[in-house]
N, CA and C of each residue as an Amber inpcrd file, in Angstrom:
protein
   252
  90.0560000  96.3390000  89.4340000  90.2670000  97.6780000  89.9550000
  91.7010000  98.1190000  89.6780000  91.9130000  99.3760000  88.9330000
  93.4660000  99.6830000  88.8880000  94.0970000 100.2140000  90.2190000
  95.1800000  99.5610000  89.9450000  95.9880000 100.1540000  91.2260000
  97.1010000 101.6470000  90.6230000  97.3020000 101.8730000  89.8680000
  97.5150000 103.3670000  89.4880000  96.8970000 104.1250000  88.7760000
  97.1210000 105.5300000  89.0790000  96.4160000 106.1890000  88.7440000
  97.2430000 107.5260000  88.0920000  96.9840000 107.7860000  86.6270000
  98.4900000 107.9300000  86.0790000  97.4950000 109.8400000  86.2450000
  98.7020000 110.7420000  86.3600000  98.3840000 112.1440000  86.0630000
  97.9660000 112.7250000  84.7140000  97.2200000 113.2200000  84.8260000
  96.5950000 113.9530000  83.2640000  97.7840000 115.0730000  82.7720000
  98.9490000 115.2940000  82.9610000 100.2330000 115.6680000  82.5440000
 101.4090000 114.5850000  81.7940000 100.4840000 113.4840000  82.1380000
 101.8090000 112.5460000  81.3740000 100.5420000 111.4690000  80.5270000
 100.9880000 111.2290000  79.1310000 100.6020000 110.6960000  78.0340000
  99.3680000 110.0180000  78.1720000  98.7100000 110.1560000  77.4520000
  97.1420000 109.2870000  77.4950000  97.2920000 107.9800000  77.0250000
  98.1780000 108.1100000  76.1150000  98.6430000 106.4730000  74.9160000
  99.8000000 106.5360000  75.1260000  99.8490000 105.6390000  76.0330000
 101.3610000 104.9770000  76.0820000 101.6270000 103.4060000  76.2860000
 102.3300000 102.8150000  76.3990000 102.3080000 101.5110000  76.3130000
 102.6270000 101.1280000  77.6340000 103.6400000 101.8500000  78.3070000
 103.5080000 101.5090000  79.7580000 102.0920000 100.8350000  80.7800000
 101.5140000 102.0360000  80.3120000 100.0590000 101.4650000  81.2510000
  98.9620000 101.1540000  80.5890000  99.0550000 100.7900000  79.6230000
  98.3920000 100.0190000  78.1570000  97.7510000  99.0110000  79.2100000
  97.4760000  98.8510000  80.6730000  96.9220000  97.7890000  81.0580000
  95.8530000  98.0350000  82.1920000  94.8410000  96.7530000  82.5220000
  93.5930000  97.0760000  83.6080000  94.3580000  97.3870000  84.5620000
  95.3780000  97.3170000  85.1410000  95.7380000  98.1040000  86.9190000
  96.4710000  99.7070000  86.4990000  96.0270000 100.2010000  85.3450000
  96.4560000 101.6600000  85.3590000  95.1970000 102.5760000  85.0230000
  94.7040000 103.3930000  85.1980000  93.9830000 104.3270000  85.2550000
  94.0140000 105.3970000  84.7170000  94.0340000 106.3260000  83.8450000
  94.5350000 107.9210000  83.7150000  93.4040000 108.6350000  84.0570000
  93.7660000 109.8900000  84.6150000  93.3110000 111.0390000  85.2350000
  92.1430000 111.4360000  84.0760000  92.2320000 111.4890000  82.8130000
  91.3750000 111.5370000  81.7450000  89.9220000 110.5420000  81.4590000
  90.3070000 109.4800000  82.6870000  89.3130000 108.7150000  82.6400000
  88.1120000 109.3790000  83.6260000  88.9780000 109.8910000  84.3260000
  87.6240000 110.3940000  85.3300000  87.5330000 111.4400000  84.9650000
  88.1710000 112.5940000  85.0560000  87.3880000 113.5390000  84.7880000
  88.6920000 114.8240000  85.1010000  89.3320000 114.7060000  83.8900000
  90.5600000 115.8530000  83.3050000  90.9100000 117.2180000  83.9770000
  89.3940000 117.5570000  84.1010000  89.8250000 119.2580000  85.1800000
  89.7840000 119.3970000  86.7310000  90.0550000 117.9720000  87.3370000
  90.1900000 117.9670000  88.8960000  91.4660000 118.4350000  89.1140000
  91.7200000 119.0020000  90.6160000  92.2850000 119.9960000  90.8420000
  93.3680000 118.4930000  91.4250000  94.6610000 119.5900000  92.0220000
  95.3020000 118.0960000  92.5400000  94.8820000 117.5060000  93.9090000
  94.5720000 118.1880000  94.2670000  93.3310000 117.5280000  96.0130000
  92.7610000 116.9650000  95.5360000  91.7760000 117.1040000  94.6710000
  90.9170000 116.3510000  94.3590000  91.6880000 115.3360000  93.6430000
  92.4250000 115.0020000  93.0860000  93.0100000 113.9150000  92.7610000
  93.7220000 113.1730000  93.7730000  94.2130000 113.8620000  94.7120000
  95.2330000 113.4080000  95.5670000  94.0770000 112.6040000  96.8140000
  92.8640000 113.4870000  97.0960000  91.7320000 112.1900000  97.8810000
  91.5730000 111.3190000  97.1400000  91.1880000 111.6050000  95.8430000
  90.4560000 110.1120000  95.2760000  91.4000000 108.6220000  95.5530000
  92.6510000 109.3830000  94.7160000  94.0000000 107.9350000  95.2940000
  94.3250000 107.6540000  96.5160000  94.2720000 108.0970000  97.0870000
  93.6170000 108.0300000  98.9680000  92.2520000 106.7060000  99.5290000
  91.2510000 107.6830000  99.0350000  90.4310000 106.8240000  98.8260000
  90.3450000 105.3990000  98.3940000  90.6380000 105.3640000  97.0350000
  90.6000000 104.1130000  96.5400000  92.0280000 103.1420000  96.5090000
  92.6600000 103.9610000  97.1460000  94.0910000 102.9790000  97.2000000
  94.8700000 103.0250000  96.1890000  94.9050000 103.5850000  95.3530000
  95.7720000 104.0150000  94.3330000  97.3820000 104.6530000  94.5110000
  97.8210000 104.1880000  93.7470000  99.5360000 105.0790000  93.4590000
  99.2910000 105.9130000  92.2650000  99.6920000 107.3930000  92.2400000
  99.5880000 108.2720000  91.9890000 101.1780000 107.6860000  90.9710000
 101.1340000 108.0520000  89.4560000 102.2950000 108.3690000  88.8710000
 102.4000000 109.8160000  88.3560000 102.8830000 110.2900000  88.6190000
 103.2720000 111.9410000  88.0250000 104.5590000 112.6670000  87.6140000
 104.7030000 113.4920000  87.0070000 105.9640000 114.2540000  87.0940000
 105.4440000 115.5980000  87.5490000 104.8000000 115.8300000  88.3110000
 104.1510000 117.2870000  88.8370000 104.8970000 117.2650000  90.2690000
 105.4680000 118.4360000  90.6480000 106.3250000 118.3010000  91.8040000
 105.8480000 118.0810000  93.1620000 103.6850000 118.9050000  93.0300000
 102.8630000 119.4200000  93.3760000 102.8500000 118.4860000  94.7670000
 102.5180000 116.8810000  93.8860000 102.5320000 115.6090000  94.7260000
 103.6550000 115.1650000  95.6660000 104.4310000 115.4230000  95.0290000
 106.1680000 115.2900000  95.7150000 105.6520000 115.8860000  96.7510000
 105.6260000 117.2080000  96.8510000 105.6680000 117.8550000  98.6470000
 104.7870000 118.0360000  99.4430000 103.4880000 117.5670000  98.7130000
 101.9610000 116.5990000  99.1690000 101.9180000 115.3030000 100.0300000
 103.1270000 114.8510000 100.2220000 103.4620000 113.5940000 100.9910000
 104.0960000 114.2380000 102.4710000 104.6320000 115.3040000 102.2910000
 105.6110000 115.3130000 103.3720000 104.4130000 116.4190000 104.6620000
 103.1490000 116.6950000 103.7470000 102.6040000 117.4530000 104.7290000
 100.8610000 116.6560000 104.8910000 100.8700000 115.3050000 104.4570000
  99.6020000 114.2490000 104.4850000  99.9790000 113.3790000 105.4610000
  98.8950000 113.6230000 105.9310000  98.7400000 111.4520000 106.6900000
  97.4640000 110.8310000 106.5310000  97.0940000 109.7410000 106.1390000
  98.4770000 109.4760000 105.7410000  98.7470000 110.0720000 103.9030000
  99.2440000 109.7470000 103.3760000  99.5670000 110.1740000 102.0260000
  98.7990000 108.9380000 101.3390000  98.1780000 108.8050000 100.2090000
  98.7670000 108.1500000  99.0180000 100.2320000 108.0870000  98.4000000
 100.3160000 106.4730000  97.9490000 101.8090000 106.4010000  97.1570000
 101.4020000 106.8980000  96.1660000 103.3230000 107.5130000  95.8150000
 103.5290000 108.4910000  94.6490000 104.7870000 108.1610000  94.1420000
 104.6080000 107.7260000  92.4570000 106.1750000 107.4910000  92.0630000
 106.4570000 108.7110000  91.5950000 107.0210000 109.5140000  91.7720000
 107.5730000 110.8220000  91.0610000 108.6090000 110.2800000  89.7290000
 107.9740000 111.1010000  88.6670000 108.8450000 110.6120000  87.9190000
 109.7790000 111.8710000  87.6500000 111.2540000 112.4810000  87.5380000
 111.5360000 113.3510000  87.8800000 112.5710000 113.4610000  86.3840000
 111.3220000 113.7310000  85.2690000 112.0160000 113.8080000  84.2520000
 111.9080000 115.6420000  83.5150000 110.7090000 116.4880000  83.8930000
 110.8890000 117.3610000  83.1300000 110.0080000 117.0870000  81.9470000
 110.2550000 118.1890000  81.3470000 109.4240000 118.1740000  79.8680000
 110.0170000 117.2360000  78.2960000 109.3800000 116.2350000  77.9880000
 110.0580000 115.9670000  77.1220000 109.4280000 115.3060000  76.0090000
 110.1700000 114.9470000  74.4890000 109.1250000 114.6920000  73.7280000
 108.0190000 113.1940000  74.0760000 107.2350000 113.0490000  73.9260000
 106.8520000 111.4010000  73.3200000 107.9500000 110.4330000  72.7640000
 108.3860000 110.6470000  72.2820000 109.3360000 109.7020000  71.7050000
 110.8780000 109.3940000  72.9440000 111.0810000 110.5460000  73.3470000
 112.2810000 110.6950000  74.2850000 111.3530000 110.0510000  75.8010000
 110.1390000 110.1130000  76.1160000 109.6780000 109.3950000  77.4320000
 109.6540000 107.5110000  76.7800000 109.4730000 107.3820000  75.8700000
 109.4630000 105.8320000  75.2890000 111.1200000 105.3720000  75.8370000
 111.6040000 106.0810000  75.0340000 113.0180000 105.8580000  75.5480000
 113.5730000 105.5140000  76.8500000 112.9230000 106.5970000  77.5130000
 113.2650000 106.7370000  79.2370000 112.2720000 105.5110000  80.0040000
């Protein structure tokens, strides 16, 4: 079972989560809204990775919340998130 569950805003192929405890949002099903994403990782126990701010201030008004790593980079190429 993965324990993250990466946002359909950040890379489909990446090497980071190239592994069984990561998940992407593309696996289930791409046009869920962020509630609906934000129960499911609820649900199933998941950490939410994102750079969407949406989630950020989704914690401060949930209980309880799902974990959320915010990644607080902005828009940037493929090559420049490898980097980072």
């Amino acid at each position: 079972m993965p324990r993250f569950l990466v946002d359909v805003n950040l890379p489909y192929y990446f090497s980071l989560w190239d592994h069984d405890d990561y998940l992407h949002q593309a696996d289930i099903d791409d046009t869920w809204t962020d509630k609906q994403i934000w129960e499911y990782a609820r649900e199933e126990n998941l950490i939410i990775i994102t750079k969407d701010t949406d989630f950020y201030n989704s914690i401060l008004v949930s209980e309880p919340p799902p974990k959320v790593i915010y990644l607080k980079i902005g828009n940037m190429r493929l090559k420049e998130m490898h980097e980072f």
